[in-house]
N, C-alpha and C positions, 0 to 999 in steps of 0.2 A: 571243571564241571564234570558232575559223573558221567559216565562214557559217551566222552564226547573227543575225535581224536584231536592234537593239540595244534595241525593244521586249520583248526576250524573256530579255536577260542578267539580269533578276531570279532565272530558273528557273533557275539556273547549275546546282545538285544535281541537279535532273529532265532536263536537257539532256544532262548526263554519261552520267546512266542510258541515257539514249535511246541515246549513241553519240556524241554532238558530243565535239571535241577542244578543252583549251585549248590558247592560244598563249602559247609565254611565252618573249616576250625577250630576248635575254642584259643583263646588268648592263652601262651606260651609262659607256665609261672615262671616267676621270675624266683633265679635260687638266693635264698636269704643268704645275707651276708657271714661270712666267714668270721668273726670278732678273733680267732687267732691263725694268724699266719704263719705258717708251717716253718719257716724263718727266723721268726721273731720267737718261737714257741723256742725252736733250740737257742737261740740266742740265750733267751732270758736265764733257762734250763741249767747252761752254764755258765753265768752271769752266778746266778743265784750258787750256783755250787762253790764257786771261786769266793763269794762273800762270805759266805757262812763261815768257811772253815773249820763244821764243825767237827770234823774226822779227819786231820791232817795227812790222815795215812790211808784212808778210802786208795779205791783204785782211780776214780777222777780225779785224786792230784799225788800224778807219778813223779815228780819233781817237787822238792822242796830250796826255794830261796831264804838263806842267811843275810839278813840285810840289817846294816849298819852298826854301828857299835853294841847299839842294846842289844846284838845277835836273835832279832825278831824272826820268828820262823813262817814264811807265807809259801803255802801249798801250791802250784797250778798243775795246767794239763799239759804232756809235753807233746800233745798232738793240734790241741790249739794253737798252743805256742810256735810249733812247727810251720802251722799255717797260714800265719798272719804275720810273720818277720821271716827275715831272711836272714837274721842272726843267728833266731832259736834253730830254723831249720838247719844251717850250718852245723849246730854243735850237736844239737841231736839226729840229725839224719848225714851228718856228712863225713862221718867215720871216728868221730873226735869221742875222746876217753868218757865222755857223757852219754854216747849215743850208745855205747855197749855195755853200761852198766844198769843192774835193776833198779837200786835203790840210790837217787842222785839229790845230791845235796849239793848247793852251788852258794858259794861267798860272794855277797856283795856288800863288805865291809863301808865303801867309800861313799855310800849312797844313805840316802835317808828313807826309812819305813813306809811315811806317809807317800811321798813323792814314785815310788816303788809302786805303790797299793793303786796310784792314781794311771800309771805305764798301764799296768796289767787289766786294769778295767778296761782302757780306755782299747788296750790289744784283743779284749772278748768283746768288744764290739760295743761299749757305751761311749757316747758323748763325752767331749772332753771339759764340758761343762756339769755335765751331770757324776763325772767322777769328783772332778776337785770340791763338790761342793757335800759329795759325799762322804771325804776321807779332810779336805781343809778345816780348822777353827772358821767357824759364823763371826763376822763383826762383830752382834750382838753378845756372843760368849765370850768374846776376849780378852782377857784380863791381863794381859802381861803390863807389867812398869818398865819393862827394858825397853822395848822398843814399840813403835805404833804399829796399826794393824796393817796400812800400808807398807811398812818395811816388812813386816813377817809375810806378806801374802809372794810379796816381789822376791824374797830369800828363797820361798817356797814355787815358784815359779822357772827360776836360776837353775835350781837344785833339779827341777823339772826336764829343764835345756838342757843337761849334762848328760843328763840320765838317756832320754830321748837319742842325745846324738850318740851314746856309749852301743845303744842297741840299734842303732841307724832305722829309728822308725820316722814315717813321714808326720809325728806328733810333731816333734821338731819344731815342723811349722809355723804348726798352729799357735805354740808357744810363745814363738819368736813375735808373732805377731798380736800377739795378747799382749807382750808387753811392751811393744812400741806404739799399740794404739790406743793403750790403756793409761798414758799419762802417769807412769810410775816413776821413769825416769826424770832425775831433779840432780840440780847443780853436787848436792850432797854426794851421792850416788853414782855417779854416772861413770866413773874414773872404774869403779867398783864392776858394774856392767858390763864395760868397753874390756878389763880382762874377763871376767865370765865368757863374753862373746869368743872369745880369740880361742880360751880350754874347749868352750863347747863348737869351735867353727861354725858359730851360727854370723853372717856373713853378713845379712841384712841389718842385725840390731848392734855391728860394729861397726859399718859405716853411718846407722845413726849416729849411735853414739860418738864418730869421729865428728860429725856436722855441728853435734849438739857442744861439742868443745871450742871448735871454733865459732862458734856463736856466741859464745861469751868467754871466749877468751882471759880477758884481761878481768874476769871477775873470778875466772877458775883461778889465776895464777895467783890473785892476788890470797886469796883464800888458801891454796895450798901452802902457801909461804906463811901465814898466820898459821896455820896448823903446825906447820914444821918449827914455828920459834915457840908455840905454848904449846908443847908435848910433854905428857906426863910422866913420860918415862924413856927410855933410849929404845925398844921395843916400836916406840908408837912412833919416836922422832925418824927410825929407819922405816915403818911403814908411810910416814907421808913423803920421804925422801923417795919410795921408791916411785908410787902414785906423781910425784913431781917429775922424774924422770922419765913416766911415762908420757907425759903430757907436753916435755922439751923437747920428745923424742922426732925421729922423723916422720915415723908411724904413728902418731898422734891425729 
């Protein structure tokens, strides 16, 4: 109330009477909402830099990756990268022959492009759904006769876990658990997964995979031993011989 001391705002009715005025404020605007996030603005910023590619040699991608046989050249930032693995940090902040050189070009012969494209999104900060679905073949477009789209997705998943655990990121995970929840694994396959698991120490989709053996056991063996008697060639007869050894084995 205007000067009135604040000992005495109890009397606010008998104050009125007397003649005191209240004061009353106008309503507080309210600040209009932000529609970009100071966060998400650099996110995107470099999101978008990392996608485009279109200047390999810009100063935003001081690092270029050599990956896989097609020798595909993919640009990033080695301060991003820095930031968000403990790998990249290692080799470029931690005194190693990349961290003192200008111009770094790094071999990743053993890996595949796509699977690559989908790490490095996913390390600038997109979902791991919104990368693979940005850099994977669409059911709808896929045309291959070799194999179905479920095996290509699951090859491309594999190739994912490798990669993942090569650079120890917590993608890993997420991976591991796409493809134990996702119903991909099948009696065909599963031999095939259970070594995957083991290259990549991914820990939880090898003891499925051990469960999923001893579940049907006596349909795996029988099957394996059909494969091993009509094999096409000595090549194919030594790869189910070894998948059969895996499967005798103790660690099975």
């Amino acid at each position: 109330m205007y000067k009135v001391n604040n000992c005495l705002i109890d009397y606010e009715e008998l104050l009125i009477i007397l003649g005191a005025r209240t004061i009353r404020p106008p309503p507080v605007p309210v600040p209009a909402p932000d529609p970009d996030d100071q966060k998400e603005v650099v996110l995107k910023s470099l999101l978008d830099k990392l996608i485009s590619q279109s200047d390999i040699e810009c100063q935003c991608n001081d690092v270029v990756f050599v990956v896989g046989e097609e020798k595909v050249k993919i640009g990033a930032s080695r301060y991003v990268l820095s930031a968000v693995s403990k790998h990249f940090k290692k080799m470029f902040c931690g005194g190693l022959r990349e961290s003192t050189m200008r111009d770094v070009e790094i071999p990743l012969e053993e890996f595949e492009p796509d699977t690559f494209w989908i790490l490095l999104q996913w390390l600038y900060g997109q979902s791991f759904e919104d990368a693979a679905k940005s850099v994977l073949c669409k059911r709808e477009n896929f045309t291959s006769e070799e194999e179905s789209y479920e095996s290509y997705y699951l090859t491309s998943l594999l190739n994912l876990l490798k990669i993942s655990d090569y650079h120890g990121v917590k993608l890993k995970d997420e991976v591991e658990s796409k493809i134990i929840n996702g119903s991909y694994i099948s009696i065909i396959n599963v031999c095939e997964c259970l070594v995957w698991s083991k290259d990549s120490k991914a820990t939880r989709l090898r003891d499925y995979c051990k469960k999923y053996i001893k579940s049907n056991w006596e349909l795996f063996l029988e099957q394996k031993l059909e494969y091993r008697a009509n094999a096409s060639d000595i090549q194919e007869e030594e790869d189910q011989t070894r998948m059969l050894e895996l499967l005798l084995s103790d660690d099975h």
